[in-house]
C-alpha positions in Angstrom: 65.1 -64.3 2.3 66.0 -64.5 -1.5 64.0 -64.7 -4.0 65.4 -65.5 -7.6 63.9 -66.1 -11.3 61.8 -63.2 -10.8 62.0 -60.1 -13.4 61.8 -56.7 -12.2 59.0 -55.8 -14.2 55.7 -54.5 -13.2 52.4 -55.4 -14.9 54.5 -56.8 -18.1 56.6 -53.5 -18.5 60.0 -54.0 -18.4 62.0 -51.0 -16.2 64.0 -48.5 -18.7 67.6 -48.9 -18.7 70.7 -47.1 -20.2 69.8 -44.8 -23.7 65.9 -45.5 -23.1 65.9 -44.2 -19.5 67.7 -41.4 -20.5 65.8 -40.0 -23.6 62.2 -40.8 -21.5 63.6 -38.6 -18.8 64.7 -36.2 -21.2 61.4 -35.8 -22.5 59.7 -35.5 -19.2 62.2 -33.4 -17.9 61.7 -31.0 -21.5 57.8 -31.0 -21.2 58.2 -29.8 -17.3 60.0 -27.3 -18.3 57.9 -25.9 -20.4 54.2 -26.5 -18.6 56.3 -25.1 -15.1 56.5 -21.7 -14.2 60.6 -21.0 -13.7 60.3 -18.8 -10.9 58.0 -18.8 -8.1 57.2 -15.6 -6.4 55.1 -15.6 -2.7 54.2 -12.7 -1.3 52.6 -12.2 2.1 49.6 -9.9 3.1 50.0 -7.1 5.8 47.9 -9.6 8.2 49.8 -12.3 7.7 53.1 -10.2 8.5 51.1 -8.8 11.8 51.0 -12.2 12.8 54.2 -13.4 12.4 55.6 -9.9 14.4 53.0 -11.1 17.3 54.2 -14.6 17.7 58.1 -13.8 17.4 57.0 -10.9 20.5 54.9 -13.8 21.9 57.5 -16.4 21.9 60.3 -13.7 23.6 58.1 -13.4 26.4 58.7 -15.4 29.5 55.4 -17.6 30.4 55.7 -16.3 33.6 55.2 -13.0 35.0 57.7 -13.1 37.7 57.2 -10.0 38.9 53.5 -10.6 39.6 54.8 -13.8 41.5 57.0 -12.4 43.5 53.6 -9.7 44.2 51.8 -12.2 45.2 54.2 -15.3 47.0 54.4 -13.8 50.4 50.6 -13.3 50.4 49.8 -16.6 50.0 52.3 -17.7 52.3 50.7 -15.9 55.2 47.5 -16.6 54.5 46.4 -12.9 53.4 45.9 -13.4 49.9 42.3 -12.2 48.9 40.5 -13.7 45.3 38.2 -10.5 44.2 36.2 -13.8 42.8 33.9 -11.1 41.6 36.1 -10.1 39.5 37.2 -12.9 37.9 33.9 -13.9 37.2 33.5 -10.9 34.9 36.6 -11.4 33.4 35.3 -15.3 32.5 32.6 -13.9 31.1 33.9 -11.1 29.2 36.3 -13.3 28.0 33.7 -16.3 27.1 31.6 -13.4 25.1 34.5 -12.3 23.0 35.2 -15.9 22.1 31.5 -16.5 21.2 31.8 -12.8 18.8 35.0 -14.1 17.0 33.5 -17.5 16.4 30.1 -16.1 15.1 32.2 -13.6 12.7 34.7 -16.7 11.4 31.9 -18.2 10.5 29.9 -15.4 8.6 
C-alpha cells in the first residue's frame, strides 16, 4: 500500500529537521541536565539483602529430597508404608494458623 501527497505533519506541526531539530534537542537535552540528578545512588535495607541470600540458598536447593525418597520408595513398594495422618493434620493446621497470623499482621 502507498500512500502519496500526504505531509508528515501532525495536527498542522511540521516535524523539525536539520538546525531546528538540533538546537530544540539541545535545549531539552540542557534543561534535563539541569532538573536530573547526575548520579543515582540505591541502597538496599538489611531485609531486603536477607531475602535475596534466602532465595539464591532456595534456588541451589534440589526440589527434591532424594534422600527422603530413597527412605521411603521401598516402603511403598511393599505395601508397608504407614501415613501418621494424625500428624499431618496438625501440621495443616499449624501451617494454616501461621498463614492466617502473617496475613492479619501484613495487613495491620
Amino acid at each position: 500500500m502507498r500512500i502519496s501527497g500526504r505531509s508528515k505533519s501532525v495536527g498542522g506541526a511540521s516535524p523539525l529537521t536539520g538546525a531546528a531539530r538540533s538546537s530544540s534537542q539541545d535545549k531539552v537535552d540542557s534543561l534535563a541536565a539541569s532538573v536530573l540528578p547526575r548520579n543515582d545512588d540505591v541502597e538496599l535495607s538489611d531485609s531486603s539483602r536477607e531475602v535475596d541470600k534466602a532465595k539464591s540458598l532456595l534456588s541451589a536447593m534440589p526440589d527434591t529430597r532424594m534422600e527422603k525418597v530413597q527412605e521411603i520408595k521401598p516402603l511403598v513398594e511393599n505395601g508397608s508404608y504407614q501415613i501418621a495422618s494424625g500428624r499431618v493434620a496438625k501440621k495443616m493446621v499449624d501451617s494454616a494458623l501461621r498463614e492466617s497470623v502473617n496475613v492479619r499482621k501484613q495487613k495491620r
